[in-house]
N, C-alpha and C positions, 0 to 999 in steps of 0.2 A: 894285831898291834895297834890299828889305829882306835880300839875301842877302849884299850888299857891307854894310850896317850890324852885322850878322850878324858877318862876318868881323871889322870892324874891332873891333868890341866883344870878340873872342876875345883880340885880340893885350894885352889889358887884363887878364887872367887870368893866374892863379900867384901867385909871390913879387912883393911891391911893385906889385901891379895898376894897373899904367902902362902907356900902349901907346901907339905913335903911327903913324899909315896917310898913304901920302901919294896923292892923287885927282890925277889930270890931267886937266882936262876942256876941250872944245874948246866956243866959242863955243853952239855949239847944245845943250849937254849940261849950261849952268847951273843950268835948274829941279831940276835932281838936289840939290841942295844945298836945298831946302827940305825934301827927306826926311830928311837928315843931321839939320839944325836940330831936327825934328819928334822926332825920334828923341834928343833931346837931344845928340849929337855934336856936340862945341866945332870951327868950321870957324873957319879962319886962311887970310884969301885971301893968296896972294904972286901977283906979278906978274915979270914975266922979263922979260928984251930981247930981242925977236923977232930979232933977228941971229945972236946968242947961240944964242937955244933952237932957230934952225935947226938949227946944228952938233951941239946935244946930239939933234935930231932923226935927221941923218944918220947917227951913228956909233951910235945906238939900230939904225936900221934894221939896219945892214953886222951891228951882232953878234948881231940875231934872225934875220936871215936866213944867217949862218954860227953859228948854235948847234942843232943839232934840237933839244933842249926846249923853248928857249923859241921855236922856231919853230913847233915842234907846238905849243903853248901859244897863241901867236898865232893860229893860224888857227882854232883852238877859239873863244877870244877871241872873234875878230868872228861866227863862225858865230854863237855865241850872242846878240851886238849884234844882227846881221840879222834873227834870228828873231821 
């Protein structure tokens, strides 16, 4: 948590120190947002239509897994979740 509060506080830096990060968290990864709060980060829950964010789910996957950066990036990604 503190290395994602870390980042987002960066994108807040420079000219006109405004930044905005956007979290996606699944069902089980809600208490993460009590470190955001803790941390003073203003959180804005939005809510989607899961029919919807299927789709935006599938064509996520097709272009991480046809990009190697952010395929390589991915698989970082979860190594790091996992650990």
């Amino acid at each position: 948590p503190t290395e994602y509060i870390h980042r987002v506080g960066r994108t807040a830096r420079g000219e006109g120190a405004k930044g905005k990060a956007l979290l996606v968290l699944i069902p089980e990864e809600l208490q993460f947002i009590r470190y955001l709060e803790a941390a003073k980060v203003h959180v804005k829950e939005l809510e989607f239509n899961e029919k919807k964010l299927l789709n935006v789910r599938s064509a996520l996957e097709k272009y991480v897994a046809n990009d190697y950066s952010m395929n390589k990036l991915a698989k970082e990604a979860y190594r790091a979740y996992i650990a």
